[in-house]
C-alpha positions in Angstrom: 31.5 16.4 -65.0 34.0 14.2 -63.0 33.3 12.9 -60.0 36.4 12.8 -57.2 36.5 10.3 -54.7 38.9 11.3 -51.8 40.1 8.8 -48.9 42.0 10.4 -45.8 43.3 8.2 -43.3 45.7 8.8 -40.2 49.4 8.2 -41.0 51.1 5.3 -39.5 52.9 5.9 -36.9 50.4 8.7 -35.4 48.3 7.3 -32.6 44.4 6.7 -33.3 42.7 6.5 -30.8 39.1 5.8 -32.2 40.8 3.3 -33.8 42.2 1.6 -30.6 38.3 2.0 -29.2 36.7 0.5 -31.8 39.2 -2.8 -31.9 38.8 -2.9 -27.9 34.9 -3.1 -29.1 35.3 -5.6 -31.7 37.5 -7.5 -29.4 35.2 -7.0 -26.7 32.6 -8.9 -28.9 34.5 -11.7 -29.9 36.1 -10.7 -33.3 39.2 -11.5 -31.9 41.1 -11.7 -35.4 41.0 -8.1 -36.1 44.5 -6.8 -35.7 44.7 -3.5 -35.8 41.9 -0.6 -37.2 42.7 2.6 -39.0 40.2 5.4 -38.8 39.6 7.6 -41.6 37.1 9.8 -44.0 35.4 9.3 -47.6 34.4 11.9 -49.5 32.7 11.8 -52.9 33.0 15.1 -54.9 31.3 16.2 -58.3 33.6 19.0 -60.4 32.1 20.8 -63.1 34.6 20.4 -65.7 35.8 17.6 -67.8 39.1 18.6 -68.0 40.9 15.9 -65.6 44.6 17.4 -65.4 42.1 20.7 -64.2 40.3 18.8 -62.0 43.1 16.7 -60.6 45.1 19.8 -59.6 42.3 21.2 -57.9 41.4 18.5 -55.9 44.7 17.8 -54.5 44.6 21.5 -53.7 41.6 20.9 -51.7 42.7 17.9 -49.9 46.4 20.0 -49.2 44.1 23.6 -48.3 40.7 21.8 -45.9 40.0 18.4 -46.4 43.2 16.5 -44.9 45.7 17.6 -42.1 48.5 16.6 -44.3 50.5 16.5 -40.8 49.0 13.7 -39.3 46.7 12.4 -41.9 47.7 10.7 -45.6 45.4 11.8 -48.7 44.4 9.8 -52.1 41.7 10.4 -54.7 40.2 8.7 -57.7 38.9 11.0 -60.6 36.0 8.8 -62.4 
């Protein structure tokens, strides 16, 4: 078994604008320092195989077919 663990975060230059709310809130409650915040999802998968070439194609398939809009958002992934 391999486990797969998938960030997806917005691409720069596309506007976030949950991430604009939450530094207005941080801001707002005196953690001034914060520059700039970048929303995004984790994912943790399990694949039942051991083969990680298989399991490395497949998981970018998934991240390219559901898991990231690969026009505004950037993918990664770990195999462990």
């Amino acid at each position: 078994m391999i486990k797969a663990t998938i960030y997806v975060t917005i691409k720069r230059g596309v506007l976030d604008p949950q991430g604009n709310a939450v530094q207005g809130a941080l801001h707002s409650m005196g953690f001034d320092e914060v520059g700039s915040v970048r929303i995004g999802k984790y994912m943790e998968l399990e694949l039942n195989t051991d083969n990680r070439a298989e399991a490395d194609n497949r998981v970018k398939a998934m991240c390219e077919k559901l898991l990231a809009n690969t026009v505004i958002e950037d993918y990664r992934f770990e195999l462990q």
